[in-house]
C-alpha distance (Angstrom), angle and dihedral (degrees) to the residues before:
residue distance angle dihedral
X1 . . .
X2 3.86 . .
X3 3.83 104.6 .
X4 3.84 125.0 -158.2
X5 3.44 126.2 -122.5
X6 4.16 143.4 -164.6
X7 4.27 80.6 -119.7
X8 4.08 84.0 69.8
X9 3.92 115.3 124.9
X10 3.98 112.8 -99.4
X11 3.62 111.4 -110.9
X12 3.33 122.6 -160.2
X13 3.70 112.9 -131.7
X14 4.13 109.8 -153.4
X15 4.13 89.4 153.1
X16 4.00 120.1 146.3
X17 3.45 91.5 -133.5
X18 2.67 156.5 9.8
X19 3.71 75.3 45.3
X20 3.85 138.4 -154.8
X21 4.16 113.6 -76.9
X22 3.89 128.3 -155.9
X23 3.59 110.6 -93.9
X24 3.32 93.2 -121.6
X25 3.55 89.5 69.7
X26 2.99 105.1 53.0
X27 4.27 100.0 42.2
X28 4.10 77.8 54.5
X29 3.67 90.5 49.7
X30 3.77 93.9 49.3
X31 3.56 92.6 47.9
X32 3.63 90.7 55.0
X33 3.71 96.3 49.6
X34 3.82 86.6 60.4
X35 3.82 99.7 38.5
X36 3.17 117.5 12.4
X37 4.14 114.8 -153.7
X38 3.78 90.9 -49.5
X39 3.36 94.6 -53.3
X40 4.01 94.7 122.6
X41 4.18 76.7 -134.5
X42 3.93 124.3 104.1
X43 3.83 116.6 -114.8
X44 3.70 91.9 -105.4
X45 4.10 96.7 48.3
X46 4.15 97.3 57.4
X47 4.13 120.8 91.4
X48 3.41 113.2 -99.6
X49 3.47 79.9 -130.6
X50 4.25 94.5 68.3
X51 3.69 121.3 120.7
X52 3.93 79.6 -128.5
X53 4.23 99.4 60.2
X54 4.07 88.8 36.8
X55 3.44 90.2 65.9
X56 3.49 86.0 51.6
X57 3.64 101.8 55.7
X58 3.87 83.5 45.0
X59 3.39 95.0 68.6
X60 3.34 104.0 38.1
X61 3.50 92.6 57.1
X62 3.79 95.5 46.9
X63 4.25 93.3 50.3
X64 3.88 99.6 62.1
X65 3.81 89.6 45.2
X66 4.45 84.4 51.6
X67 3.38 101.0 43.8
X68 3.79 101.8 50.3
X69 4.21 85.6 39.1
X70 3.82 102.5 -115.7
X71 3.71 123.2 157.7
X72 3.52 135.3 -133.6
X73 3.98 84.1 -82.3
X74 3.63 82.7 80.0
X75 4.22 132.0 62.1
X76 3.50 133.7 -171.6
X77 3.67 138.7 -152.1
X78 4.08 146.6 175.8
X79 3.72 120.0 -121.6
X80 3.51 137.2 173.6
X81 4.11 134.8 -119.7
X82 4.18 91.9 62.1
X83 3.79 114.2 -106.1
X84 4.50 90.7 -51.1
X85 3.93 80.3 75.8
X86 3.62 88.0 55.8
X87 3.81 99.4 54.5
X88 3.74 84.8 66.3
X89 3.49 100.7 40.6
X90 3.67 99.9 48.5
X91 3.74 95.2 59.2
X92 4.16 92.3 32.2
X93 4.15 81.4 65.3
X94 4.00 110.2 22.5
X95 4.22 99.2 35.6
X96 3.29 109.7 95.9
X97 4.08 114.8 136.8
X98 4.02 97.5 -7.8
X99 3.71 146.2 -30.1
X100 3.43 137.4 -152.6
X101 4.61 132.3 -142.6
X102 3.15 142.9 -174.3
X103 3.96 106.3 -135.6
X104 3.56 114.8 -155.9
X105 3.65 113.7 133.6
X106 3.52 149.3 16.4
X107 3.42 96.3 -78.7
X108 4.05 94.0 42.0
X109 3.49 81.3 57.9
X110 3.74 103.4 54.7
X111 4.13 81.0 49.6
X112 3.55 96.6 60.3
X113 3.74 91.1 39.4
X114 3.98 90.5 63.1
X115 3.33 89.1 38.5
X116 3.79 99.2 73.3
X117 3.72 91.9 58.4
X118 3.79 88.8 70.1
X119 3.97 98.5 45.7
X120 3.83 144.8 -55.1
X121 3.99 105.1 -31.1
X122 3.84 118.6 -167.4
X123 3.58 117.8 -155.3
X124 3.88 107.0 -152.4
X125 3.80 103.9 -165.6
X126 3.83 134.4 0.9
X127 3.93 131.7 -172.0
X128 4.18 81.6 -167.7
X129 3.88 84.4 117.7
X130 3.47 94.5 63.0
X131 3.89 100.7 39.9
X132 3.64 89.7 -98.3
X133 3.56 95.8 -74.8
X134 3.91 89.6 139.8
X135 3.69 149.8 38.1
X136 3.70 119.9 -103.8
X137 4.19 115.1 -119.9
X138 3.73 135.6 -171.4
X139 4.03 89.5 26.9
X140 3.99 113.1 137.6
X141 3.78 133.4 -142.1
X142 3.57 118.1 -132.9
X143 3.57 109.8 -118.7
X144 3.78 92.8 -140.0
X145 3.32 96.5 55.1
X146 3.65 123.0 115.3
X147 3.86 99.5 -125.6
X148 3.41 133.6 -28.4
X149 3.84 119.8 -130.5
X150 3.73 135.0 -158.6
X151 3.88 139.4 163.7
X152 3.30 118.4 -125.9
X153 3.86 111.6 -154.9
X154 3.93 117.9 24.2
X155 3.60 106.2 -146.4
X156 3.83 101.3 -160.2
X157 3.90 97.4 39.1
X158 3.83 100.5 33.7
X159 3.43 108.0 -137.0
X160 3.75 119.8 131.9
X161 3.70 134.1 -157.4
X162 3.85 100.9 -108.7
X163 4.06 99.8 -172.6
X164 3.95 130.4 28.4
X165 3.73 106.2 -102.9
X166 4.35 114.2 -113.9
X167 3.97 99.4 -110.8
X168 3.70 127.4 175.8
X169 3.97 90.8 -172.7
X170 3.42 128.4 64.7
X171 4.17 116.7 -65.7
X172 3.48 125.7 -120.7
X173 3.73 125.8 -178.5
X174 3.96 141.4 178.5
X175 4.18 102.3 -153.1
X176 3.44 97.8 166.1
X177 3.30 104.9 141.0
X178 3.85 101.3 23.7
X179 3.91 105.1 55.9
X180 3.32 130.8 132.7
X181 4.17 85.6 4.9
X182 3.94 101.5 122.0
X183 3.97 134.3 -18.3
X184 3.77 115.2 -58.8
X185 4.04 129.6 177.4
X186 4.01 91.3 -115.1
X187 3.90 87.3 -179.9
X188 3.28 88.9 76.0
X189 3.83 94.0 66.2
X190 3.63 127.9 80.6
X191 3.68 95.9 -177.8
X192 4.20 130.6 28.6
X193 3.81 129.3 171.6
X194 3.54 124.1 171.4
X195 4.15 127.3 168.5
X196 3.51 110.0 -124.7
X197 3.60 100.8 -141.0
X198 4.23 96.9 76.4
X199 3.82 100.8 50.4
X200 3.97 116.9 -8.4
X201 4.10 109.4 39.7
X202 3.78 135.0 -41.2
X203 3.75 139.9 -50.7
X204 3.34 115.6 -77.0
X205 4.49 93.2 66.9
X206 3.01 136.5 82.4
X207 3.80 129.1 -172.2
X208 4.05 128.7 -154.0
X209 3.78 124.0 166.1
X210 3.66 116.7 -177.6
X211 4.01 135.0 -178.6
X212 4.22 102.7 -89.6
X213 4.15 83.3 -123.4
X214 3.27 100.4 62.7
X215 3.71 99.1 69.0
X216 3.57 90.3 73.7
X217 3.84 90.3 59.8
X218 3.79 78.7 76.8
X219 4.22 108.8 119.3
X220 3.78 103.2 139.5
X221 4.24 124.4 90.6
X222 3.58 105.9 -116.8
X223 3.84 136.1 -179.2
X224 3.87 110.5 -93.9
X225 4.25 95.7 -110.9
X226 3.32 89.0 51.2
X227 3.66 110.8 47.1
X228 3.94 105.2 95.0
X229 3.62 90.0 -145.6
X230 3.90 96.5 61.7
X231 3.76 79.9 54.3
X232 3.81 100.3 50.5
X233 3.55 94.4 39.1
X234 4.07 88.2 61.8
X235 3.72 92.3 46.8
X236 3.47 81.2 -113.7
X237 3.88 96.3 -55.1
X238 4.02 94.2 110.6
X239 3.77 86.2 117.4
X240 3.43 131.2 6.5
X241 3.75 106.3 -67.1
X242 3.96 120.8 -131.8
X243 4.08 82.9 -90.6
X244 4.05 88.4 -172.7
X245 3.81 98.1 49.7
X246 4.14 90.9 43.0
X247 3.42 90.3 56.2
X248 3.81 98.7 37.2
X249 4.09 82.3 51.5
X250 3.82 96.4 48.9
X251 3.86 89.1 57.6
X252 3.63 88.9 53.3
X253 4.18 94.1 45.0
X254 4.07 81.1 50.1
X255 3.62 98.0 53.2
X256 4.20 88.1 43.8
X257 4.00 84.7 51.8
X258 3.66 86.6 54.9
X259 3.80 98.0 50.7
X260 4.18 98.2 30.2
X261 3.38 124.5 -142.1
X262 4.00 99.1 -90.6
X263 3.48 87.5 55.7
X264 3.77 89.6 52.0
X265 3.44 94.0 50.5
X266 3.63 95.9 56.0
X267 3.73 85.3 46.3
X268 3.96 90.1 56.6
X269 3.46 102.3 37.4
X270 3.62 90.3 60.2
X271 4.14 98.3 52.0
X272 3.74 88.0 46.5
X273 3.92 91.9 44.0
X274 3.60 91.1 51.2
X275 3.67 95.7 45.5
X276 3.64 102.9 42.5
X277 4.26 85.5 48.7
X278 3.71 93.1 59.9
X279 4.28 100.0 45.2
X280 4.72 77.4 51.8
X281 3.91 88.0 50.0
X282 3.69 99.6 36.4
X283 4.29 118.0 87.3
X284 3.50 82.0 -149.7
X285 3.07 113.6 56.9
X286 4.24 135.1 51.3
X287 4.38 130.9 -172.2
X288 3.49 113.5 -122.1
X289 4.05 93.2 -144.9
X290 3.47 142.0 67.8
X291 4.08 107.1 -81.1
X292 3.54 93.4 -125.4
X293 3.42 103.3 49.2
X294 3.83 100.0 41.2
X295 3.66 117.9 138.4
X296 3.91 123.4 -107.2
X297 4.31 86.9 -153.7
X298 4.22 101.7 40.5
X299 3.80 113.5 36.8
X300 3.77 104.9 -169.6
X301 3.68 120.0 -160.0
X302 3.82 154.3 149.9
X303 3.64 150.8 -151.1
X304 3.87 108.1 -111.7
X305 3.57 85.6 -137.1
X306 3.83 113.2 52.0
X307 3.56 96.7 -148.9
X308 3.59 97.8 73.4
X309 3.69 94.3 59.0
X310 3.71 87.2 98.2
X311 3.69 101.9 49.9
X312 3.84 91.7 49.6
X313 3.36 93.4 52.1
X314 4.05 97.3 52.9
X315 4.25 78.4 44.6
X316 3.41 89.0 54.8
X317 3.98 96.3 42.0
X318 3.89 92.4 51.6
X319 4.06 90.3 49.7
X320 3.76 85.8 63.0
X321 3.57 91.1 -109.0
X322 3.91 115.8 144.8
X323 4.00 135.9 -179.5
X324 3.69 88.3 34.3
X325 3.97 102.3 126.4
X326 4.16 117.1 96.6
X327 3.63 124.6 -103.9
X328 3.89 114.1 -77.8
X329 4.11 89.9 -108.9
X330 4.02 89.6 57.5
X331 3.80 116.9 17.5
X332 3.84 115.6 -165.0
X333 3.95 108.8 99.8
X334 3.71 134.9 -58.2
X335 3.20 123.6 -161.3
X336 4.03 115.9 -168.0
X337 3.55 117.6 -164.6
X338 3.27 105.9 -174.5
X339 4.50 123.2 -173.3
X340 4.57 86.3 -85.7
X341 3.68 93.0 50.6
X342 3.61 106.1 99.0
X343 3.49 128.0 -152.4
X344 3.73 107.1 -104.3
X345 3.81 88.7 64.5
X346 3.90 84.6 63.8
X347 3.65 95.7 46.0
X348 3.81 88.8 57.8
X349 3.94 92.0 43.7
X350 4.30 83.5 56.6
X351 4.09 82.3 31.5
X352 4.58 86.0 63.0
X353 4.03 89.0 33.5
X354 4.03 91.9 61.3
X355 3.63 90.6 45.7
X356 3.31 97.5 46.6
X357 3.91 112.7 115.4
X358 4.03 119.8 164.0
């Protein structure tokens, strides 16, 4: 049996998603799966039930809630289905008369999409016309709407919300692959999802944390797995949680504890600082997205000349450097650099893109 050892060659993980983890997280993960707190029992052979795996879900639902600085106003819980389960919910249990998003991506898309099922759905502002290679401006929220949603990194495009959005109804917002990146004003949420697997743990998680209140905004009849307050109510034991992922997660949230999210954010800005500073210098190389919106997790960009997209993608490949190749819908390059990439796999992204000669 081939066996792996510390001698292996670095790779440097840029994927989308699922996305590169701390180390730390995963060596406590692995432990886990092999002995399990003591028990003598992997992670994924105790009861959800245990004393052990309770303590678990404990913490993992009282870290997200202390590192972004909520109060006991707000609650948090892990679901299943990644964040697509959550365009359906949201709406199935918060539309009642009309709701209002921001459509810029892909994923923004697929929200508003299942949001029409559940009632008239408004979509304020939309880059769509430009392949999403921009943030909408000047659009207005409807002040009777029920929420208004938005997403806050697209992962295909790259463009990132850079600014909260002024909102006098309640706030809704898809994060999933922006969490726990740099210092936000959570307060002024009412509503966050994120899927684990693109910047907090792996697939198989999914995180919401709502404002306590708004469960009683709840009028509609809705099947039992999808009624959020089934799920609250169970501290997010109503079914047997995604015991793996939680815990995988929870080692994650720990490790972001330790480092805090202003020291992440410095840590981020300067990978995507670095990055985006060689594809302006290069005569190679061009963004995809409007400079001032450009995300600090998905870099997207291209090789003026399409004919070189091959060669710099065996370059990249033979620097070790994986995940590198565009989304399907856009080709070019995208390079996510998500909170456990560290810098050094940058630098030798920039190292290949100096180099590079057709």
């Amino acid at each position: 049996m081939h066996q792996q050892t510390a001698s292996m060659t670095k790779v440097h993980n840029f994927s989308a998603g699922p996305g590169i983890l701390p180390q730390i997280a995963i060596d406590n993960s692995k432990s886990a799966l092999e002995n399990f707190m003591g028990t003598n029992l992997s992670l994924i052979e105790v009861s959800h039930r245990d004393k052990e795996f309770e303590s678990v879900m404990a913490e993992a639902r009282t870290l997200p809630l202390e590192i972004l600085g909520l109060g006991d106003d707000y609650d948090c819980i892990y679901l299943q289905g990644g964040a697509s389960l959550q365009f359906c919910m949201v709406p199935y249990n918060f539309l009642n008369t009309k709701a209002a998003y921001l459509k810029t991506g892909v994923w923004a898309a697929n929200a508003v999409k299942e949001a029409k099922f559940f009632g008239p759905t408004e979509v304020v502002g939309t880059s769509e016309d430009k392949n999403y290679t921009y943030i909408p401006k000047n659009y207005s929220i409807p002040s009777d709407a029920d929420y208004f949603h938005y997403t806050s990194n697209n992962t295909i495009y790259g463009t990132q919300m850079q600014s909260i959005p002024e909102c006098k109804v309640p706030l809704f917002c898809d994060m999933s692959s922006d969490i726990f990146s740099r210092r936000i004003d959570a307060k002024k949420f009412d509503l966050i999802y994120a899927g684990a697997q693109k910047n907090m743990g792996p697939a198989g998680a999914t995180l919401v944390i709502l404002k306590k209140e708004l469960l009683e905004k709840i009028t509609r009849k809705i099947p039992s797995m999808l009624d959020y307050r089934n799920h609250f109510s169970k501290d997010s034991m109503y079914n047997t949680p995604p015991v793996f992922a939680v815990y995988c997660s929870l080692q994650v949230l720990k490790w972001v504890k330790e480092m805090g999210l202003e020291k992440m954010e410095v840590r981020n800005r300067a990978k995507q600082e670095l990055l985006y500073a060689e594809i302006d210098r290069n005569e190679f190389f061009e963004g995809t997205t409007v400079a001032e919106v450009r995300s600090w997790m998905n870099a997207t960009f291209i090789t003026k000349d399409d004919s070189h997209t091959e060669r710099f993608l065996k370059l990249c490949k033979e620097a070790n450097i994986n995940g590198i190749k565009g989304h399907r819908s856009v080709g070019g390059f995208r390079a996510s650099m998500y909170n456990a990439l560290p810098i050094e796999s940058v630098q030798v992204l920039v190292d290949v893109m100096k180099n590079f000669k057709p």
